[in-house]
PDB file with one MODEL, atoms N, CA, C and O in Angstrom:
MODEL        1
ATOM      1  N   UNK A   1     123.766  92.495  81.720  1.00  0.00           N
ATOM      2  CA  UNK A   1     124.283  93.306  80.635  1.00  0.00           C
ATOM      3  C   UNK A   1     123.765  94.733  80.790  1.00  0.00           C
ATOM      4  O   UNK A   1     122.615  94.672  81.224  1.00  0.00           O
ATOM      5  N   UNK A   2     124.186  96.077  80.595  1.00  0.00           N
ATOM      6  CA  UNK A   2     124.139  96.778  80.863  1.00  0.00           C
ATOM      7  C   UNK A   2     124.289  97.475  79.715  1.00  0.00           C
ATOM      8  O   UNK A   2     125.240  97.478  78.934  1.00  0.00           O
ATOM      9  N   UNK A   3     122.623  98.436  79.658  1.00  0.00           N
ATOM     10  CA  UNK A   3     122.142  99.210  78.747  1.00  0.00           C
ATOM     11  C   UNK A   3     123.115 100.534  78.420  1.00  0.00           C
ATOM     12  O   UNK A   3     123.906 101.166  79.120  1.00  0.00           O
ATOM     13  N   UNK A   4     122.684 100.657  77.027  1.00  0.00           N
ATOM     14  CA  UNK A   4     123.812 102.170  76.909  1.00  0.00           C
ATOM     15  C   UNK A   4     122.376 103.265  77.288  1.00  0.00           C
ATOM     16  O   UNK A   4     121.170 103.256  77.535  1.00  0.00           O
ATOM     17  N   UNK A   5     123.431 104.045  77.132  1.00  0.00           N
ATOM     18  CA  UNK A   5     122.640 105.540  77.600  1.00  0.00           C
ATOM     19  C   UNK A   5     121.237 106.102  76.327  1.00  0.00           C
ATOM     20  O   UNK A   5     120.179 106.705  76.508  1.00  0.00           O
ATOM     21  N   UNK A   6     121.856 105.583  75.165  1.00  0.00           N
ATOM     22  CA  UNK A   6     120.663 106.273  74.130  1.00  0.00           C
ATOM     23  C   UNK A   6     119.502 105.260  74.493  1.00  0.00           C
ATOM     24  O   UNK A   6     118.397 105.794  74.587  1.00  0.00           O
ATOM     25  N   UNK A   7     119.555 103.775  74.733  1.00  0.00           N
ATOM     26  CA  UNK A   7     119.015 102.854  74.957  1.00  0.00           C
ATOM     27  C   UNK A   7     118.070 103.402  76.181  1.00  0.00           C
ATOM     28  O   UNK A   7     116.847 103.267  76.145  1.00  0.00           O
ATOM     29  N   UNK A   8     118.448 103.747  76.775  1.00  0.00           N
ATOM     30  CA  UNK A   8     117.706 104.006  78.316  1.00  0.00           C
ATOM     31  C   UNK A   8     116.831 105.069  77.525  1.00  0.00           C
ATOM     32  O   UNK A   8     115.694 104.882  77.091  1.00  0.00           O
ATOM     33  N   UNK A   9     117.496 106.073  77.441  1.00  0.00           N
ATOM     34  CA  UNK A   9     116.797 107.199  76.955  1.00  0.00           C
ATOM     35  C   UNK A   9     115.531 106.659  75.767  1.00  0.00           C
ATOM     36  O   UNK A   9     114.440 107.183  75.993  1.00  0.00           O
ATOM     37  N   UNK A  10     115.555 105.856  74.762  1.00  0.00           N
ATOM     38  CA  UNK A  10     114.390 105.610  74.170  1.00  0.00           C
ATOM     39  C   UNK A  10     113.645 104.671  75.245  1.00  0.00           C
ATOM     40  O   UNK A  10     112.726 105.240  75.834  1.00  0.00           O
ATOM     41  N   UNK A  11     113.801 103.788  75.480  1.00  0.00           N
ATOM     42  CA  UNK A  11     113.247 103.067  76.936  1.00  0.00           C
ATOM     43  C   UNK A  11     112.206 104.433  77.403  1.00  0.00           C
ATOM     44  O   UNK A  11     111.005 104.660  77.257  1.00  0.00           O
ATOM     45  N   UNK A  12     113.275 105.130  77.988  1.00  0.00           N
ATOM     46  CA  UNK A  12     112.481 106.135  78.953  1.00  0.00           C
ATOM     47  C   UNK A  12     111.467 107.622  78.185  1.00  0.00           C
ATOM     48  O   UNK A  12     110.890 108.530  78.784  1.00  0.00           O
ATOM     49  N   UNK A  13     111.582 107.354  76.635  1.00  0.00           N
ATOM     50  CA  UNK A  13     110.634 108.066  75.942  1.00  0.00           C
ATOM     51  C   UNK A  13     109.454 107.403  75.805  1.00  0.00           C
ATOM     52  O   UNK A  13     108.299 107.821  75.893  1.00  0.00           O
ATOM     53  N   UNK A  14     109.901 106.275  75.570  1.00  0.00           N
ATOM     54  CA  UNK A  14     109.066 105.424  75.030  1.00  0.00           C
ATOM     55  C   UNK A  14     107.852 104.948  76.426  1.00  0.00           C
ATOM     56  O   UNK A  14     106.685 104.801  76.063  1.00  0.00           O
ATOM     57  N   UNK A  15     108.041 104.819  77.327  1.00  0.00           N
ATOM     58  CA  UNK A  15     107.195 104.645  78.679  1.00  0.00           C
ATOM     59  C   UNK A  15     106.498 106.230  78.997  1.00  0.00           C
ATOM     60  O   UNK A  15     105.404 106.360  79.547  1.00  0.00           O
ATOM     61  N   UNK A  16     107.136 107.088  78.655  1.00  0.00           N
ATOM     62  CA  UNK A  16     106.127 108.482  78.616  1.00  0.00           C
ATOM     63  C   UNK A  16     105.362 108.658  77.658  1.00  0.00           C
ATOM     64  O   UNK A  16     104.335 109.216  78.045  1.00  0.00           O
ATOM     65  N   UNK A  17     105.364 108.389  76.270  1.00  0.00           N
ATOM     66  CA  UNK A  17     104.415 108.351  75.441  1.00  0.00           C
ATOM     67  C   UNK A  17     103.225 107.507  75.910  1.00  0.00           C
ATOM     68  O   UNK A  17     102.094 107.859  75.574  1.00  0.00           O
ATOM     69  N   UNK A  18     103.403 106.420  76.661  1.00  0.00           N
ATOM     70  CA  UNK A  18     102.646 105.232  76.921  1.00  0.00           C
ATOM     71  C   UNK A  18     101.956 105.790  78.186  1.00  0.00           C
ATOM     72  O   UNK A  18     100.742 105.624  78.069  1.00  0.00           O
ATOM     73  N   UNK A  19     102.258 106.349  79.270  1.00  0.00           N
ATOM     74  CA  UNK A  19     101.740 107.332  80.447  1.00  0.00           C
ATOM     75  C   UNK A  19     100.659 108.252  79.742  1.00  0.00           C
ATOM     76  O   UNK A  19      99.598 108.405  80.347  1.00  0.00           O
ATOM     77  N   UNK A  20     100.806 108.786  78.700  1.00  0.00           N
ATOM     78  CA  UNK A  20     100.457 109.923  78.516  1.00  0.00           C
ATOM     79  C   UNK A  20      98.490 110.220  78.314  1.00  0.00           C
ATOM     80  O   UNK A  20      98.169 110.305  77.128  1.00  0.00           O
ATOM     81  N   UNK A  21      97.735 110.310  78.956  1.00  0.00           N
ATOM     82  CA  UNK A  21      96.589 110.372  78.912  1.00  0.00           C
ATOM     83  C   UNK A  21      95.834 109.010  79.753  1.00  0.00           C
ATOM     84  O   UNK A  21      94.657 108.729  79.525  1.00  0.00           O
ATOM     85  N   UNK A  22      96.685 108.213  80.754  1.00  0.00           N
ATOM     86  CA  UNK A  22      96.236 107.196  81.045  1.00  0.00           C
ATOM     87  C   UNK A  22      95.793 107.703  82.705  1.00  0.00           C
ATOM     88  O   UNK A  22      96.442 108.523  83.355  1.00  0.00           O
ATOM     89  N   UNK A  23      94.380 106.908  83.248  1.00  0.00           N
ATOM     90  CA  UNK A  23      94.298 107.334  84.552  1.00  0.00           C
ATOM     91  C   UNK A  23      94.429 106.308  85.021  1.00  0.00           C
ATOM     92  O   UNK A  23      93.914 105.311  84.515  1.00  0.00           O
ATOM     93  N   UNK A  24      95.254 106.261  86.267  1.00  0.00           N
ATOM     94  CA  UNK A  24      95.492 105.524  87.300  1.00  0.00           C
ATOM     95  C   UNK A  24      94.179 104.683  87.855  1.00  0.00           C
ATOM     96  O   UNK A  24      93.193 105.362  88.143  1.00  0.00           O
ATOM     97  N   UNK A  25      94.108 103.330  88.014  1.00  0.00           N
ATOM     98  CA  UNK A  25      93.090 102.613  88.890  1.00  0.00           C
ATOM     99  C   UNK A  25      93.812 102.325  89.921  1.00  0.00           C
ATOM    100  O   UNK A  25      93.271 102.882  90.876  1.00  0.00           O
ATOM    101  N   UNK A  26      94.749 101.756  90.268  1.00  0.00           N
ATOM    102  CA  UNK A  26      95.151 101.425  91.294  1.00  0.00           C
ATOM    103  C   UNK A  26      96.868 100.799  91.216  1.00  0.00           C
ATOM    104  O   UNK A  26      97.484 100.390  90.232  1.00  0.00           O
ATOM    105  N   UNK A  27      97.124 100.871  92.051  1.00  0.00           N
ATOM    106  CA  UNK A  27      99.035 100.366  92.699  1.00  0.00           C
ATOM    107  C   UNK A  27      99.065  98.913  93.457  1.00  0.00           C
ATOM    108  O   UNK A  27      98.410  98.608  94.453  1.00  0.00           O
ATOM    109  N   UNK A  28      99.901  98.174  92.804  1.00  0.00           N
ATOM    110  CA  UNK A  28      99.693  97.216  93.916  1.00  0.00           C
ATOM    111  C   UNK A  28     101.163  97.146  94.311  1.00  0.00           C
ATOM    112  O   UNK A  28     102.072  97.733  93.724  1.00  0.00           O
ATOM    113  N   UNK A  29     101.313  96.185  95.610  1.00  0.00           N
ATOM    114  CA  UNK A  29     102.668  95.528  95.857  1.00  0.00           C
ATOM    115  C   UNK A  29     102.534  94.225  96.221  1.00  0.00           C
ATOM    116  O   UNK A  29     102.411  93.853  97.388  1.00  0.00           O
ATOM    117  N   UNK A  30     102.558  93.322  94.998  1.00  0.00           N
ATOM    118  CA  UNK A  30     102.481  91.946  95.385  1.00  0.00           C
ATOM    119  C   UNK A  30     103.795  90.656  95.673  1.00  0.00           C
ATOM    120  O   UNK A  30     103.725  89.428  95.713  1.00  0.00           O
ATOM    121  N   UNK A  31     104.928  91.606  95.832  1.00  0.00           N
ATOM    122  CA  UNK A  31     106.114  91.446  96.307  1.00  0.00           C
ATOM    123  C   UNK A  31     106.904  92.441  96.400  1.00  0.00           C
ATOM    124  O   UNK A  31     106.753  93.383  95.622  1.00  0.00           O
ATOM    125  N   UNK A  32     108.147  92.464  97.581  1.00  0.00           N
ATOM    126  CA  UNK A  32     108.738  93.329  97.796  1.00  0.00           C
ATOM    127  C   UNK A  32     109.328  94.274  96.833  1.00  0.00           C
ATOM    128  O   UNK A  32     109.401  95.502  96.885  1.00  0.00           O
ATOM    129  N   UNK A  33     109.765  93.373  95.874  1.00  0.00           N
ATOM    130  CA  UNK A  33     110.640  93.463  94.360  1.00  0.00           C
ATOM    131  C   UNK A  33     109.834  94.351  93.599  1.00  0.00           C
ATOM    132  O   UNK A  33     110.386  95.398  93.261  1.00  0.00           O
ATOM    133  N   UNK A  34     108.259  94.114  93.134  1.00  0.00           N
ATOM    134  CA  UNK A  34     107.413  94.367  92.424  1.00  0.00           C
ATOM    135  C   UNK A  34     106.267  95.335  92.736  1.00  0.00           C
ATOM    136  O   UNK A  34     105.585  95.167  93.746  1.00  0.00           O
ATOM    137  N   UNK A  35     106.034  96.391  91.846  1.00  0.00           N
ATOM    138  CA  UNK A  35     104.883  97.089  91.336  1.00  0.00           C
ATOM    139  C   UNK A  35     104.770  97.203  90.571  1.00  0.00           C
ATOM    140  O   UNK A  35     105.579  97.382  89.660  1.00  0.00           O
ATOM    141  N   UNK A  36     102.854  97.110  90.594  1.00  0.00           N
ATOM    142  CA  UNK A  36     102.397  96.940  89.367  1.00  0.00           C
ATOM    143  C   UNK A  36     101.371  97.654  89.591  1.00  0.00           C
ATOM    144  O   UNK A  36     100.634  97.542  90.571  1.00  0.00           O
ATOM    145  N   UNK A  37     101.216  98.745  88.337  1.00  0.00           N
ATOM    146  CA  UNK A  37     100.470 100.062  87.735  1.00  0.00           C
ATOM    147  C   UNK A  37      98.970  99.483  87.340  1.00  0.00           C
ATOM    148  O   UNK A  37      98.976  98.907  86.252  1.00  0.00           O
ATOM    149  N   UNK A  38      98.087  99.510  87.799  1.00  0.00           N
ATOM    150  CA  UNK A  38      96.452  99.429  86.808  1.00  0.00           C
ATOM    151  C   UNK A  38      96.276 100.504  86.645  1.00  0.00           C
ATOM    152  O   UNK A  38      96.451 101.413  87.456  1.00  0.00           O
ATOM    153  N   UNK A  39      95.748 100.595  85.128  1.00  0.00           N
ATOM    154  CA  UNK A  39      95.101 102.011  84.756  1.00  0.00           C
ATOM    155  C   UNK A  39      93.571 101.477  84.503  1.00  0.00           C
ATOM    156  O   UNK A  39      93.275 100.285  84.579  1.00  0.00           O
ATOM    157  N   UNK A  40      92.549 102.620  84.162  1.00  0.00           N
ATOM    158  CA  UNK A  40      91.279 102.350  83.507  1.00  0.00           C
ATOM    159  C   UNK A  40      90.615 101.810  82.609  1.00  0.00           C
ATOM    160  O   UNK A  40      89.432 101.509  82.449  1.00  0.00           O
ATOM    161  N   UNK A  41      92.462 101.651  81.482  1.00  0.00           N
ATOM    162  CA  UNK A  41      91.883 101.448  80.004  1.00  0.00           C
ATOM    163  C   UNK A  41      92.240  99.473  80.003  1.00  0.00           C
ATOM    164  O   UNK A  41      91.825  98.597  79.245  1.00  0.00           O
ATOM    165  N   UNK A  42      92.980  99.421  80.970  1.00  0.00           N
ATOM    166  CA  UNK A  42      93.539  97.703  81.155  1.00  0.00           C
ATOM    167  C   UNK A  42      94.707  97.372  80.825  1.00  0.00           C
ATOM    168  O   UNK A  42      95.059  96.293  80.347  1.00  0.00           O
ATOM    169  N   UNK A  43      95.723  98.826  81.212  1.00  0.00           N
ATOM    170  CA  UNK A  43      97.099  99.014  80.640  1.00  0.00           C
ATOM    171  C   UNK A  43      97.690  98.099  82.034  1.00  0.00           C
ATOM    172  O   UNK A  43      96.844  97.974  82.919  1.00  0.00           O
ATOM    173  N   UNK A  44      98.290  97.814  82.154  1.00  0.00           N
ATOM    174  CA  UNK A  44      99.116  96.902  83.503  1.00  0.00           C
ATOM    175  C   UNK A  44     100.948  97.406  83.087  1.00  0.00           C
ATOM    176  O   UNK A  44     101.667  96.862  82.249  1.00  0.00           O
ATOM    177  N   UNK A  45     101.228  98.339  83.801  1.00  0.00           N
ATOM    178  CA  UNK A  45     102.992  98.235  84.391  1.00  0.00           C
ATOM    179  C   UNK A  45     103.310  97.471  85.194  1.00  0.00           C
ATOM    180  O   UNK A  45     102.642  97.259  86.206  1.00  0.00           O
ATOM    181  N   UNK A  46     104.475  96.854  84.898  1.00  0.00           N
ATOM    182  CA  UNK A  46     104.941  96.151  85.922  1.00  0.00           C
ATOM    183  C   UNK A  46     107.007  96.856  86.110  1.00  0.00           C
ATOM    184  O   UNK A  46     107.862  97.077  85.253  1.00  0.00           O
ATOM    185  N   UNK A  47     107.016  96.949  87.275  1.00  0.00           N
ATOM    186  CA  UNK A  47     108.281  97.743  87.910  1.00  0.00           C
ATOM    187  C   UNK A  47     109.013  96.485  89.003  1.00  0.00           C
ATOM    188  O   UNK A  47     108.735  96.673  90.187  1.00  0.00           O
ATOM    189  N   UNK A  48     109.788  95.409  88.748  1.00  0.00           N
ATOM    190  CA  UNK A  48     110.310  94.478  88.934  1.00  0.00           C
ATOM    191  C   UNK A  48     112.139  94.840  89.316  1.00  0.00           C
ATOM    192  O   UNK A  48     112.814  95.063  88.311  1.00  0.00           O
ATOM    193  N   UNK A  49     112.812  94.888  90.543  1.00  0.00           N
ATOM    194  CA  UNK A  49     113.789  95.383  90.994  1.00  0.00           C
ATOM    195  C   UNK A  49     114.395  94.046  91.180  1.00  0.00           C
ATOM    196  O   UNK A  49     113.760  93.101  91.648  1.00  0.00           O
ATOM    197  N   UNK A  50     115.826  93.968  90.749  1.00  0.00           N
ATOM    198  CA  UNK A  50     116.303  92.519  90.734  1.00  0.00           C
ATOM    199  C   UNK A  50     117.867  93.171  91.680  1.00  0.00           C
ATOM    200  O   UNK A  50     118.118  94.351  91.924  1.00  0.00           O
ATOM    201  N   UNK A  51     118.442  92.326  91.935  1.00  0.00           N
ATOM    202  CA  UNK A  51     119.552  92.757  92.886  1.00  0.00           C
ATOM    203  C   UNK A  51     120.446  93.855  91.993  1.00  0.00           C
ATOM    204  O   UNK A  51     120.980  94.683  92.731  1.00  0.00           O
ATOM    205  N   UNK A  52     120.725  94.045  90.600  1.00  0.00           N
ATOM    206  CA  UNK A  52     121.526  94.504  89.897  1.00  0.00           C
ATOM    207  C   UNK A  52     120.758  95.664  89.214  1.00  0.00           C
ATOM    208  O   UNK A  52     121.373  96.657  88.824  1.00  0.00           O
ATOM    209  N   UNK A  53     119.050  95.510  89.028  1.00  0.00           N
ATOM    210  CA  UNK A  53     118.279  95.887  88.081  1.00  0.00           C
ATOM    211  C   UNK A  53     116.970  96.334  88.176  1.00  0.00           C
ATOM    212  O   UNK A  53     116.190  96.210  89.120  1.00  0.00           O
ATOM    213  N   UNK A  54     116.784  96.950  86.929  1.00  0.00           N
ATOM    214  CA  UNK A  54     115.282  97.679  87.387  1.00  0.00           C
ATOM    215  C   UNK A  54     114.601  97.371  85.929  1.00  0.00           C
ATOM    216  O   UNK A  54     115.261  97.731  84.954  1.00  0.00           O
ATOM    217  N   UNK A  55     113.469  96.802  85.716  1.00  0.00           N
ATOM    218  CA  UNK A  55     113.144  96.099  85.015  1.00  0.00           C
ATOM    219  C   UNK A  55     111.557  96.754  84.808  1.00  0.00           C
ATOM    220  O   UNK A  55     110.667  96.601  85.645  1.00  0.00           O
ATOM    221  N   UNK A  56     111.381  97.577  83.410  1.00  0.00           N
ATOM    222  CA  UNK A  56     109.709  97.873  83.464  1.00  0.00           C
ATOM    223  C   UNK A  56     109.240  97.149  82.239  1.00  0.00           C
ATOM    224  O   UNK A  56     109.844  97.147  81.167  1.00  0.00           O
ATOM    225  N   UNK A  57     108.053  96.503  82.502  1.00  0.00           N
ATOM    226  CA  UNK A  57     107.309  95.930  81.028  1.00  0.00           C
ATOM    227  C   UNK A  57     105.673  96.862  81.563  1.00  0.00           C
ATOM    228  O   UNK A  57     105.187  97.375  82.570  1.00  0.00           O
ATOM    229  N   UNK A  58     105.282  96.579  79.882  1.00  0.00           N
ATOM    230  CA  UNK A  58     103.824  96.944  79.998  1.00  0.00           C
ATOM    231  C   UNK A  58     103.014  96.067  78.903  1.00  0.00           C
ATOM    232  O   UNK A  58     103.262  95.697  77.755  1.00  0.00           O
ATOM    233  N   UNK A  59     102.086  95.933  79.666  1.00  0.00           N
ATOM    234  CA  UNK A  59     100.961  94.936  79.270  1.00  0.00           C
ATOM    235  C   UNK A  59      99.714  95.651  79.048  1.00  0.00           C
ATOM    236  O   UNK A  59      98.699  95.035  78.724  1.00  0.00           O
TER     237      UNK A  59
ENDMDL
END
């Protein structure tokens, strides 16, 4: 199913507010599909690419 445009756009505000003052610990690639963000504070991104899709959660 396929997001509308305002949708993306809060999506994509909403993941910069969440960036904002965080330092990077480390990047991983624990599958081709997947990266996943560690920060300092114990924030975890995860960036999950599916044949159709691009998929971010945060933990």
């Amino acid at each position: 199913m396929s997001k509308s445009n305002e949708q993306l756009n809060n999506e994509s505000s909403l993941a910069s507010e969440v960036f904002q003052n965080l330092i990077f610990a480390r990047i991983l690639r624990p599958r081709e599909t997947v990266v996943v963000i560690e920060c300092t504070d114990g924030t975890r991104f995860f960036v999950h690419k599916s044949e159709n899709d691009v998929e971010l959660s945060i933990t």
